[in-house]
N, C-alpha and C positions, 0 to 999 in steps of 0.2 A: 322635476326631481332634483332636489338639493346636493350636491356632493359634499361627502366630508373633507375634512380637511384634519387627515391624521399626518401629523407630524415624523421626517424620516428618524428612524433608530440610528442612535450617534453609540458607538461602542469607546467606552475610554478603556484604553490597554496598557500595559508593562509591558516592555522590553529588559529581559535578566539575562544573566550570567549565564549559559548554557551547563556551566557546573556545578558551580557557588552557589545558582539559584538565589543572587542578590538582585534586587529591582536596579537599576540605573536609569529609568528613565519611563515618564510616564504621557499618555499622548492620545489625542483620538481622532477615528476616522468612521466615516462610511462606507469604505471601500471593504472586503475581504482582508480577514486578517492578514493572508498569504501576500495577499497585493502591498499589502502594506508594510510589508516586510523586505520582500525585494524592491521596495521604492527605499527604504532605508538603507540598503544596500548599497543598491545604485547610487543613492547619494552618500553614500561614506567612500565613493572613489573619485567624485565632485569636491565637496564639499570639505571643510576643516574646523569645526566648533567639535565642541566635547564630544555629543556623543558620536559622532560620524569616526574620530581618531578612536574613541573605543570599538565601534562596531568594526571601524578599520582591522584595529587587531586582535580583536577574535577572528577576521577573517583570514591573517594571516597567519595565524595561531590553528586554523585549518577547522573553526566552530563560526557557530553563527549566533547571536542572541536569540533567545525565546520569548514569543511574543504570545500574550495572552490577558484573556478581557476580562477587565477588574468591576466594568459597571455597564450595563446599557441604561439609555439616557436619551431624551427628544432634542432636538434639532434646537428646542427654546433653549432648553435649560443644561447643552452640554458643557459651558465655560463655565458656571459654576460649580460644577459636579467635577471640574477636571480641575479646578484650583482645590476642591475638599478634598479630593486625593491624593493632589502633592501634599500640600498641607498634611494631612493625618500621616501619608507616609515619612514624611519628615519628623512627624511628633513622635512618631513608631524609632525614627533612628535610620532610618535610611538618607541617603543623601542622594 
């Protein structure tokens, strides 16, 4: 008996403004979106590039960013699928 070989679901997500509902940042993973949020967390008390100092403070701002999936996508084909979405979100006016 052959097994298939289906490809894992790669989710690409936003990370927004918890108020503004502005995108800031876009990214993908495997894990649960929840996971993948307190890892962004986590690393905004590590770490120091953009978004880590933003997620910093909204954390200190006493909010958190919201995190939610813009595409599902195979394990082949998710770098592509995560550049068209920066991409077009940048063409939209987001930064």
């Amino acid at each position: 008996m052959q097994k298939e070989n289906n490809p894992k679901s790669v989710f690409i997500y936003t990370l927004s403004h918890p108020i503004t509902r502005e995108i800031r940042y876009v990214g993908k993973t495997v894990k649960k979106l929840n996971d993948r949020l307190k890892n962004h967390i986590w690393e905004s008390k590590q770490l120091a590039c953009y978004r880590h100092k933003w997620i910093s403070k909204l954390i200190k701002d006493d909010l958190k960013p919201e995190i939610k999936i813009l595409d599902i996508v195979t394990e082949d084909d998710w770098q592509f699928w995560e550049s068209y979405w920066i991409e077009q979100l940048v063409a939209w006016g987001l930064r």
